[in-house]
C-alpha positions as a Markdown table, in Angstrom:
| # | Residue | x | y | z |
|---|---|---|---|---|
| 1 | Unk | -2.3 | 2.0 | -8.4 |
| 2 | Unk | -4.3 | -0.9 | -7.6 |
| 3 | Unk | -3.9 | -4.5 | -6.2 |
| 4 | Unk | -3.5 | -7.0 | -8.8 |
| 5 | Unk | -6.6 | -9.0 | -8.6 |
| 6 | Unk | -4.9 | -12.4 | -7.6 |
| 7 | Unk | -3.0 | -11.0 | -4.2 |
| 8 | Unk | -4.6 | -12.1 | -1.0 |
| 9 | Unk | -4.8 | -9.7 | 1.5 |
| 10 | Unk | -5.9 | -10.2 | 5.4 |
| 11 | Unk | -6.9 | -7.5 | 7.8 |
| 12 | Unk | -3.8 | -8.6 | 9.7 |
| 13 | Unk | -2.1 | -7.3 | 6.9 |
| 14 | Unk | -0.6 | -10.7 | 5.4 |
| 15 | Unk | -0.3 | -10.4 | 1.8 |
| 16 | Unk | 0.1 | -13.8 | -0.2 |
| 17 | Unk | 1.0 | -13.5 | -4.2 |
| 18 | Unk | -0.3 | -16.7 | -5.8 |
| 19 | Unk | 2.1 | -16.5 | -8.8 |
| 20 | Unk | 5.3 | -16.5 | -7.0 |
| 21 | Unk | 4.3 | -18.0 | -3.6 |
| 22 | Unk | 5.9 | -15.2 | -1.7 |
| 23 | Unk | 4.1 | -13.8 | 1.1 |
| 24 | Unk | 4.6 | -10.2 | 2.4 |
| 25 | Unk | 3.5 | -9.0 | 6.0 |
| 26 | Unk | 2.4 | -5.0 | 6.6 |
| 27 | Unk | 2.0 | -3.2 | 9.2 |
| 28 | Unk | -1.3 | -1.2 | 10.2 |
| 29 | Unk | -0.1 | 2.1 | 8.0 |
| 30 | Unk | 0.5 | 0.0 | 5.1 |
| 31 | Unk | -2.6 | -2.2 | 5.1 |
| 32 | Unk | -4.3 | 1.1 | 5.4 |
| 33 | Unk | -2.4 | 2.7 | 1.7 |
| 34 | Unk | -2.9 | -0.5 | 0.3 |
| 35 | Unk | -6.9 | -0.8 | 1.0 |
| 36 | Unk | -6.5 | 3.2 | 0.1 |
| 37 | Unk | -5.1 | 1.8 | -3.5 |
| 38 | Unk | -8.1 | -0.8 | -3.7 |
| 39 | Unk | -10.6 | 1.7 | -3.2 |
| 40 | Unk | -8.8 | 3.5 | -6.1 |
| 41 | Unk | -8.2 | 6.5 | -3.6 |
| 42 | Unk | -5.7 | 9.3 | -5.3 |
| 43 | Unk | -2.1 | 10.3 | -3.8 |
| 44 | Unk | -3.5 | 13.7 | -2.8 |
| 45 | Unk | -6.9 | 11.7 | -0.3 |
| 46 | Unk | -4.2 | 9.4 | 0.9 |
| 47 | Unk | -2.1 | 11.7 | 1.8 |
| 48 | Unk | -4.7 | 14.2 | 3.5 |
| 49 | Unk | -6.1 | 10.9 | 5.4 |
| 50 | Unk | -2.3 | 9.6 | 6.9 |
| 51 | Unk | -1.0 | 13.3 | 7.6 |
| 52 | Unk | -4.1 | 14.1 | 9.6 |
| 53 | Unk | -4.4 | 10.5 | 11.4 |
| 54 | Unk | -0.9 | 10.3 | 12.1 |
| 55 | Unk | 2.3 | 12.2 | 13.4 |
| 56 | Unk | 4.4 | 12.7 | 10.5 |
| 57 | Unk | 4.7 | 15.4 | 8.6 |
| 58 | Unk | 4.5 | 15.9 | 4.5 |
| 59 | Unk | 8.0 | 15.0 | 3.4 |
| 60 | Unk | 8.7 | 12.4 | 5.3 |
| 61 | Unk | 5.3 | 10.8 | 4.8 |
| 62 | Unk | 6.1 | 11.7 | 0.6 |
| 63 | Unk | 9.4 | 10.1 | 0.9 |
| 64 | Unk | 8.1 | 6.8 | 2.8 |
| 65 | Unk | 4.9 | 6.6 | 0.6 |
| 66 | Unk | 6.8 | 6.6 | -2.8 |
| 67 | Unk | 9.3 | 3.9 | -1.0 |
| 68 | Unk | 6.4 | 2.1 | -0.1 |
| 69 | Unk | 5.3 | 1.6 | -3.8 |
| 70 | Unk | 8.5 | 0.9 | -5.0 |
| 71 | Unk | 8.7 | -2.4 | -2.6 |
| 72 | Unk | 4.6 | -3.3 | -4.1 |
| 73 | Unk | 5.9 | -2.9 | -8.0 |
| 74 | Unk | 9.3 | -4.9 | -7.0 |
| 75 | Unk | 7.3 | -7.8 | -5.6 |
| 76 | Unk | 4.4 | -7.7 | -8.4 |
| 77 | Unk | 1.7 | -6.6 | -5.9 |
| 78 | Unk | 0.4 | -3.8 | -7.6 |
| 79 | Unk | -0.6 | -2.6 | -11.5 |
| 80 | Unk | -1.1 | 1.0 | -12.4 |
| 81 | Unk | -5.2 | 1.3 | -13.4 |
C-alpha cells in the first residue's frame, strides 16, 4: 500500500484529498502507518515497529491495522504498489 501521490499529508496528521475535497485528521499511530506505507514498509516491519513501541498486543494491533486500511481504500487515500 502506498499514498496516492496527490494526498497531502502534515506531520499534524491532517490529510487533504485534492479530488474529492475531503479532508481526514489522524492521530499519532496513524500518521506513523501511513508514513510506514510511504516508505513502502511491509505488514510484518510495521507491525514489529507498533508492537514494540506501543502497549498492544498482536491481535488487537492486527485487527485495528486491517480496519485502518479499510477506512484509507474507502476514502481513496491509498493504492496498492
Amino acid at each position: 500500500m502506498i499514498p496516492k501521490k496527490n494526498i497531502a499529508i502534515s506531520e499534524t496528521g491532517f490529510i487533504f484529498n485534492p479530488s474529492t475535497g475531503d479532508s481526514f485528521t489522524l492521530n499519532p499511530i496513524g500518521i506513523e502507518i501511513l508514513l510506514f506505507f510511504k516508505d513502502k514498509k511491509k505488514y510484518e516491519e510495521i507491525a514489529d515497529t507498533i508492537l514494540k513501541k506501543y502497549d498492544v498486543d498482536a491481535i488487537t494491533f492486527e485487527k485495528n491495522y486491517y480496519d485502518f486500511i479499510q477506512m484509507l481504500k474507502n476514502n481513496n487515500l491509498i493504492e496498492n504498489e
